[in-house]
PLY file of the C-alpha trace (Angstrom):
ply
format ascii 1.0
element vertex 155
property float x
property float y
property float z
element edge 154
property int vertex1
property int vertex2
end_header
31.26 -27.88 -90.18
33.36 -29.03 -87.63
35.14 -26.98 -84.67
38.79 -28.31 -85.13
41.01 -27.48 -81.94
44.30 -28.08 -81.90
46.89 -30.04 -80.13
48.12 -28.75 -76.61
51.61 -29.41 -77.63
51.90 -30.11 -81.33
51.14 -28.68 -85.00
48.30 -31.46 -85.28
44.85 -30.44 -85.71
43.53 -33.52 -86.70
39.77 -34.55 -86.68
40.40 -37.72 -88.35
38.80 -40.40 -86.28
36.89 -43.87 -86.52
33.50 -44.01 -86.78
31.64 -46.79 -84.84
28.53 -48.39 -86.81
25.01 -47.64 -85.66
23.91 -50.66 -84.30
21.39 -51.62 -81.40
22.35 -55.57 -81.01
25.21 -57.45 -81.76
27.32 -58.57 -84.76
25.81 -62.52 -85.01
29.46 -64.05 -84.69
29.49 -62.80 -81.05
27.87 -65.79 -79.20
28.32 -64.66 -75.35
25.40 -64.24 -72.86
25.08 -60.54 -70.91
25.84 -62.58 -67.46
28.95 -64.40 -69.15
30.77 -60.96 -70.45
29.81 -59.31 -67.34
31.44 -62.04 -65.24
34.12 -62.15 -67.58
34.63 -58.38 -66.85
34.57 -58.67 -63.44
37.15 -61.59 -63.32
39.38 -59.50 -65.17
39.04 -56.33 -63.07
39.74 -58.23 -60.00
43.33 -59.51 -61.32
43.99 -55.72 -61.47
43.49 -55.42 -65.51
42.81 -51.75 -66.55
39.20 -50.82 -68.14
40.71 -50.27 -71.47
43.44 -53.31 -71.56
39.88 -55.19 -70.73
38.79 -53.93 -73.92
41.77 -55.19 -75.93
41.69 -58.98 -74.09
38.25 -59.17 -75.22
38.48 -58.03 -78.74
40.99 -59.86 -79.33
41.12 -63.16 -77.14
37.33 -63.90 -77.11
35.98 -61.47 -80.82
33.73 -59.21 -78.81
33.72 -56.25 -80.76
32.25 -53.79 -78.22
30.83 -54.67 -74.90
28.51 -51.80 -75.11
27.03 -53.42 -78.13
26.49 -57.00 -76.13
25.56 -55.60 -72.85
24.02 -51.74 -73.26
26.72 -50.25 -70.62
30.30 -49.73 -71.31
33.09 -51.48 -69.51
33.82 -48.33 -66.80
30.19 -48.04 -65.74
29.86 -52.28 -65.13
33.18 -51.64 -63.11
31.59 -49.01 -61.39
28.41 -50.85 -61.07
30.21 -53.62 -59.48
32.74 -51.53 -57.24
35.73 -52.18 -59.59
36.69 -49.02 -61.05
39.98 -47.16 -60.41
40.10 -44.09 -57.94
41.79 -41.91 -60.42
40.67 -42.17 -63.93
42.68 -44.44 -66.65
44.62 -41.37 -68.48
45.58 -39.17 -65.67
46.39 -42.23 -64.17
48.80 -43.23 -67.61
50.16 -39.48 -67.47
51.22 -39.42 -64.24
53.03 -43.27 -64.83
54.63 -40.82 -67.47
56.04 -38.49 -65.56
57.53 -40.57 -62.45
59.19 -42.39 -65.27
60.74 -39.01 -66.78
61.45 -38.22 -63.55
63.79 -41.20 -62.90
65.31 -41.44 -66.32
66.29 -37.09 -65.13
67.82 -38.61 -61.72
70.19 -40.69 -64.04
70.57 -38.65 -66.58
70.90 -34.86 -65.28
71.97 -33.34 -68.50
69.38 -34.43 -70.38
67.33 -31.37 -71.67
64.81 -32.59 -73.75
63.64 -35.17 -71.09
63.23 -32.12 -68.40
61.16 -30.40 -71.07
58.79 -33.53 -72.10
58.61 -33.54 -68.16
57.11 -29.66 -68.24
54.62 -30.72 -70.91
53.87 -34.21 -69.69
52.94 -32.42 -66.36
51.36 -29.15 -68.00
49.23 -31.50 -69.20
48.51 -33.77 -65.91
47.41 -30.50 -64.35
45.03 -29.80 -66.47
43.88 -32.64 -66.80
43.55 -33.17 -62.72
41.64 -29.49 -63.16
39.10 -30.86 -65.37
38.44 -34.00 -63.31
37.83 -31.59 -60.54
35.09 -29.69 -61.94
33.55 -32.57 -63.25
34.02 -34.30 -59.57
35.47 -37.01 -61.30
38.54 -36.68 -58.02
37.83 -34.99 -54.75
38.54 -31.00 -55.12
41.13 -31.23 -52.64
43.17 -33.68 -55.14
46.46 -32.36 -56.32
49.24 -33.77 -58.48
52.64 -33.55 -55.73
55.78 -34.93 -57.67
57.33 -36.21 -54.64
54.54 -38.01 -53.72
53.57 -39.56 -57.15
54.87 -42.61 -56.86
52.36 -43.50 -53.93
49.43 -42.63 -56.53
50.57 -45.47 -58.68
50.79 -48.70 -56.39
0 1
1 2
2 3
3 4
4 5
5 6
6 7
7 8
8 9
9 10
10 11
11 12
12 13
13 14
14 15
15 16
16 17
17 18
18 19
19 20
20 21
21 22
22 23
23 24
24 25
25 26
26 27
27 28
28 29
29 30
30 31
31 32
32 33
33 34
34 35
35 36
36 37
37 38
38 39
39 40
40 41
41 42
42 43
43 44
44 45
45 46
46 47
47 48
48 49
49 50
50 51
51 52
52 53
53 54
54 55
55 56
56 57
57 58
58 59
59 60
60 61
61 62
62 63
63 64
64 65
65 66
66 67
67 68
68 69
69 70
70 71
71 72
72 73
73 74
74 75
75 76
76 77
77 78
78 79
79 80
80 81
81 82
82 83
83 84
84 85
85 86
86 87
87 88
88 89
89 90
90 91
91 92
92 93
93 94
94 95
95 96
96 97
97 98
98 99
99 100
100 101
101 102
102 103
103 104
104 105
105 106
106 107
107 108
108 109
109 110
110 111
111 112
112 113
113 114
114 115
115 116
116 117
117 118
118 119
119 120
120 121
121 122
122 123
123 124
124 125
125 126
126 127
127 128
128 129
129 130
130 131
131 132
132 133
133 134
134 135
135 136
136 137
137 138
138 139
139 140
140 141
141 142
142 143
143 144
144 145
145 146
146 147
147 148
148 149
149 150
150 151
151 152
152 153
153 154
């Protein structure tokens, strides 16, 4: 049985999802050496590439299915390893890019309803989000999401 919970701001409940295979080394095709994906990583990180856009470059641009299959440790933790990885975590980092960009489109655009309400959820969301990285001391418990100064957070 599975505990189904359901979307924070839509009907879905869905538990659909993929389902990785179990496997402890890698597919055969994938001919790359620990040290080469590593440095590989690391040269990507440093041009300012996000952990999961790394993901996508190397799945598709060089067939490496997973890099925790090839090198034991996912992508975040060799960042992390190496001093690469982000100060605020990839999706409260995407969610808050989300709401500066309502937030402009609402300068423009006063009238707009539905964007000022996608802005309330979009940032419903961020805070809970933020509240959760907290208690998991993921961000410093003095960290707080301050509209006027979210544009700072994201250069």
């Amino acid at each position: 049985k599975y505990f189904s919970m359901g979307r924070m701001h839509s009907k879905g409940k869905g538990i659909a999802r993929r389902c990785l295979p179990f496997r402890t080394r890698p597919p055969s095709w994938v001919q790359i050496s620990v040290n080469d994906l590593v440095d590989q990583i690391v040269k990507l990180a440093k041009k300012g590439v996000t952990p999961s856009q790394i993901g996508v470059i190397l799945r598709d641009n060089h067939g490496i299915p997973q890099v925790k299959g090839v090198t034991g440790s996912k992508i975040l933790r060799i960042l992390k390893k190496h001093g690469l990885a982000p100060q605020i975590p990839e999706d409260l980092f995407q969610l808050i890019k989300k709401a500066v960009n309502i937030r402009k489109h609402l300068e423009k655009n006063r009238p707009d309803r539905d964007a000022k309400f996608r802005l309330i959820l979009t940032e419903a969301r961020l805070h809970r989000l933020a509240r959760y990285y907290r208690k998991v001391k993921k961000l410093p418990p003095t960290w707080r999401y301050v509209s006027k100064k979210a544009d700072t957070l994201l250069s």
